[in-house]
N, CA, C and O of each residue as an XYZ file, in Angstrom:
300
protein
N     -26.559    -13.183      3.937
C     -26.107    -12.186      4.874
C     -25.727    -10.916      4.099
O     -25.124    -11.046      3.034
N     -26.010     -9.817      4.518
C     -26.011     -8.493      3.765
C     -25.056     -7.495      4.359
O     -25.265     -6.813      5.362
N     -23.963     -7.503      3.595
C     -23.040     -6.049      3.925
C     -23.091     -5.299      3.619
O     -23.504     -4.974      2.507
N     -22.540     -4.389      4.779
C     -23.088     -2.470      4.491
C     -21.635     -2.296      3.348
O     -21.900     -1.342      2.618
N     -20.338     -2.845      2.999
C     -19.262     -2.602      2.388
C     -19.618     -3.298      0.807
O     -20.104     -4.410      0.599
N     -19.209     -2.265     -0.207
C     -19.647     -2.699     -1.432
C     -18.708     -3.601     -2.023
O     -17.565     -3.365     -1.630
N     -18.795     -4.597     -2.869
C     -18.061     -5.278     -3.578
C     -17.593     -5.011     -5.213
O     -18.354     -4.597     -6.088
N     -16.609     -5.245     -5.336
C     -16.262     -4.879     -6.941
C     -15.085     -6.114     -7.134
O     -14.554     -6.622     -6.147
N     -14.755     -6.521     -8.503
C     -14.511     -7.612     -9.066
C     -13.398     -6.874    -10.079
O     -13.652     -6.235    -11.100
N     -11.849     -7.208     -9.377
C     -11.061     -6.182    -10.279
C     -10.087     -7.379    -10.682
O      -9.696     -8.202     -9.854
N      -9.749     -7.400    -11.967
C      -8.519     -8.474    -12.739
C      -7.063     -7.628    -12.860
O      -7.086     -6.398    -12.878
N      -5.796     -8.377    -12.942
C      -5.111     -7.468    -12.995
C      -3.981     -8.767    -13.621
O      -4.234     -9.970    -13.563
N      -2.745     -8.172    -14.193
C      -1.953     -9.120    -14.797
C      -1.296     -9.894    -13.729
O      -1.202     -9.551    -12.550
N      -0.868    -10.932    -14.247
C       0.078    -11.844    -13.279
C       0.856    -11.055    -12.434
O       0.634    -10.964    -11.226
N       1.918    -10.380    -13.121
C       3.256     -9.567    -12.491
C       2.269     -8.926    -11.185
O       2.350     -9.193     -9.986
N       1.141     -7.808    -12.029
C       0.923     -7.749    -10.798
C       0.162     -7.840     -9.491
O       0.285     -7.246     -8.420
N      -0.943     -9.095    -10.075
C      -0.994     -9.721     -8.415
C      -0.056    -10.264     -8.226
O       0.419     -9.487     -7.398
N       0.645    -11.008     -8.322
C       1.929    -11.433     -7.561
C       2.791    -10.074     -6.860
O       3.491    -10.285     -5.869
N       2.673     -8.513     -7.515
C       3.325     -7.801     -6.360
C       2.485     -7.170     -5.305
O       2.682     -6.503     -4.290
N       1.280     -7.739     -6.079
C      -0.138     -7.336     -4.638
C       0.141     -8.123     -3.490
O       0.433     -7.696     -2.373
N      -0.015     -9.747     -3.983
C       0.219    -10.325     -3.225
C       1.486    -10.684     -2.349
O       1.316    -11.136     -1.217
N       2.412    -10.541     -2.723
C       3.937    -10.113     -2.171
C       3.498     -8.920     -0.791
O       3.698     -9.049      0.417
N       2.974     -8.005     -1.404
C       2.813     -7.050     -0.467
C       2.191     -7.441      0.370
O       2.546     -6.993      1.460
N       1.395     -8.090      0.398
C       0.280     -8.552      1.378
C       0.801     -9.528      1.957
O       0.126     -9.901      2.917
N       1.857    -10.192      1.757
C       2.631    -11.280      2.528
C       3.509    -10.532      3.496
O       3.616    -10.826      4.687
N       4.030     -9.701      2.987
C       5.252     -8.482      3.932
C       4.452     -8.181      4.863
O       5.038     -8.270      5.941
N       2.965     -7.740      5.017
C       2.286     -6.798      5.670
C       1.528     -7.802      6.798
O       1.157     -7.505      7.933
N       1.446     -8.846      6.227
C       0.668    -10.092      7.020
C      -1.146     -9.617      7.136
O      -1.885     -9.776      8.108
N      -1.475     -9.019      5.813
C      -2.631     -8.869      5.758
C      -3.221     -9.868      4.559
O      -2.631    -10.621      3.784
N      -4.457     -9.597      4.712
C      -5.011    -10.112      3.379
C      -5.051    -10.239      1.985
O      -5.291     -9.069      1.685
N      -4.984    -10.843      0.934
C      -4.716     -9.879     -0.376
C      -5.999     -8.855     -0.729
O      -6.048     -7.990     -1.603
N      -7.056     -9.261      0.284
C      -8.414     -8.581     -0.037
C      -7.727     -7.191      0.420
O      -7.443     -6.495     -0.555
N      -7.342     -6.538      1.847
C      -6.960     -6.131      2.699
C      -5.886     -5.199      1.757
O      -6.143     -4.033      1.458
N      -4.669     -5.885      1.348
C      -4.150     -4.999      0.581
C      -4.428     -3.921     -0.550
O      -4.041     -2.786     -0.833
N      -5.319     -4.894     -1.057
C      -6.118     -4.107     -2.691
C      -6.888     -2.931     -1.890
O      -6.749     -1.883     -2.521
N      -7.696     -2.736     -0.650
C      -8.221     -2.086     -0.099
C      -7.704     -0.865     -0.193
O      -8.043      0.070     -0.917
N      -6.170     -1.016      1.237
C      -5.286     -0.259      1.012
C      -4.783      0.021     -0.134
O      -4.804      1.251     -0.105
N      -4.516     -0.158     -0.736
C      -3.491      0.266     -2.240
C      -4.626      1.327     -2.852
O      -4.217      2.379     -3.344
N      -5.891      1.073     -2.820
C      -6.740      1.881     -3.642
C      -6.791      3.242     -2.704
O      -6.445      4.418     -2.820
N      -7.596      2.174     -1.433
C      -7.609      3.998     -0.810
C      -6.161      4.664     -0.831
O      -6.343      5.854     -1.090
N      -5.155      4.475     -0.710
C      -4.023      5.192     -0.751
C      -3.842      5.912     -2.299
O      -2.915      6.647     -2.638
N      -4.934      5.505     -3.079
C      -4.503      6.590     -4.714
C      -5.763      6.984     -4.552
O      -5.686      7.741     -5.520
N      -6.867      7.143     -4.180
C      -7.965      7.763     -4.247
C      -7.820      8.548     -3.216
O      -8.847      9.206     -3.053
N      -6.582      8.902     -2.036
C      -6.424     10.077     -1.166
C      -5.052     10.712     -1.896
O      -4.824     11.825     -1.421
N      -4.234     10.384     -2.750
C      -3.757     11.083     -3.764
C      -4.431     11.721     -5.095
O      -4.219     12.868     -5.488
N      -5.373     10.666     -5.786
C      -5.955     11.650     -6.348
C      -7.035     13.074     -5.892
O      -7.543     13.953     -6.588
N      -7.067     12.883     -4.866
C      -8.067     14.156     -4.263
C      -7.294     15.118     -3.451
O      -7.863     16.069     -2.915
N      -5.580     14.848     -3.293
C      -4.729     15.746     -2.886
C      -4.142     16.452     -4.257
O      -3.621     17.563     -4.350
N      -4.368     15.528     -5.241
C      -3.841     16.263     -6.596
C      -4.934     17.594     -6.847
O      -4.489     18.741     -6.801
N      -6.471     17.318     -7.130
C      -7.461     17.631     -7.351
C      -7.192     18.872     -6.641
O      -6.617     19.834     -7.150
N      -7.716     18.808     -5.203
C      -7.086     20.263     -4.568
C      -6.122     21.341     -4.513
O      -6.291     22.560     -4.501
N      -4.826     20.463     -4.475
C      -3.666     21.611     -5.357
C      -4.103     22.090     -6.763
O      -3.764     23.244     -7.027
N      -4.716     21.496     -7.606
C      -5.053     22.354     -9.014
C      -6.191     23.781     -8.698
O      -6.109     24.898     -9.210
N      -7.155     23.320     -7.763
C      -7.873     23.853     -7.391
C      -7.337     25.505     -6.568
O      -7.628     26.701     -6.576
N      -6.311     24.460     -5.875
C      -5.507     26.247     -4.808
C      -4.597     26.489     -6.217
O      -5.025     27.579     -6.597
N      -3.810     26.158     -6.968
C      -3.199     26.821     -7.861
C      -3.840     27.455     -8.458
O      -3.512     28.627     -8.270
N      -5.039     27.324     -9.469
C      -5.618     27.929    -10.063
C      -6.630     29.479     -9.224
O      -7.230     30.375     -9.818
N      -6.471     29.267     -7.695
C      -7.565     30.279     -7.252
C      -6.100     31.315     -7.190
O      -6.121     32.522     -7.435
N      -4.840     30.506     -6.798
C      -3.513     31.674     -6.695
C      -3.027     32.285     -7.910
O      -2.279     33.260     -7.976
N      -3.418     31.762     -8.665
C      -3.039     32.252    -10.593
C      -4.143     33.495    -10.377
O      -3.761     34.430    -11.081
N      -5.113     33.773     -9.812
C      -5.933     34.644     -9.713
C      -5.572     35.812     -8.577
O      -5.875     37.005     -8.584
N      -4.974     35.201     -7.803
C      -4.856     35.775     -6.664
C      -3.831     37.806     -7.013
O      -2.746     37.918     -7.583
N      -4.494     38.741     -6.565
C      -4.092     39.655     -7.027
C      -4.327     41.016     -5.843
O      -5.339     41.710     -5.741
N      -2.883     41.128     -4.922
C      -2.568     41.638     -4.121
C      -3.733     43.324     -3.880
O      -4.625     43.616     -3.084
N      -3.247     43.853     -4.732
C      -4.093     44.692     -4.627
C      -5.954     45.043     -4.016
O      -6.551     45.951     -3.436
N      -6.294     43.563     -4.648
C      -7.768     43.750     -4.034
C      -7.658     43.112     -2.856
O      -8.755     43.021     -2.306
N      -6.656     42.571     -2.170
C      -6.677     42.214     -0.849
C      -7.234     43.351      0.490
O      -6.516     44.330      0.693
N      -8.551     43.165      1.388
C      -8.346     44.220      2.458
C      -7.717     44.291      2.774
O      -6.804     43.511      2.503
N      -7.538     45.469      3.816
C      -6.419     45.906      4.500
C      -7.137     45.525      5.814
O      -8.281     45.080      5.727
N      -6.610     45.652      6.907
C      -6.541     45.830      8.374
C      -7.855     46.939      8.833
O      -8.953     46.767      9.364
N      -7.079     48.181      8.308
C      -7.984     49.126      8.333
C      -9.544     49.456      8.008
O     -10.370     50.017      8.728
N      -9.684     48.928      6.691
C     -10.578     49.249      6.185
C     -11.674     47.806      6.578
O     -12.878     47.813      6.319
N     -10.934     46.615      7.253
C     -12.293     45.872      7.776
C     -12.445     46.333      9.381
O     -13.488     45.897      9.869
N     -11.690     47.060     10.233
C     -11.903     47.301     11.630
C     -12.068     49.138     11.251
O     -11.196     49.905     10.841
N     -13.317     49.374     11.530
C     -13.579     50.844     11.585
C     -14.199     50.956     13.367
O     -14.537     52.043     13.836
């Protein structure tokens, strides 16, 4: 049987699957289910990090003066 969802094969120390799995006992989900969540929840932090560097660095540029005015885009 063929799934459209990819598989990956991740090891991790005792301590912490046991706080994977802890979590996944609190939550009454799966431990599959948790690891899911836990990842997507740092792979939508790392791409909220990514973007703030991105707007910081365009505002380190950012330089009032060449901003239009009002005027000069409505003639």
């Amino acid at each position: 049987m063929k799934t459209e969802t990819q598989r990956i094969n991740v090891q991790f120390s005792k301590e912490k699957y046991e706080l994977i799995e802890h979590l996944a006992e609190l939550e009454n989900v799966s431990l599959s289910e948790k690891v899911r969540q836990l990842i997507e929840s740092a792979l939508e932090n790392a791409e909220d990090m990514n973007l703030m560097m991105i707007a910081e660095k365009r505002l380190s540029k950012y330089n009032r003066k060449n901003v239009l005015k009002k005027e000069d885009i409505i003639k």
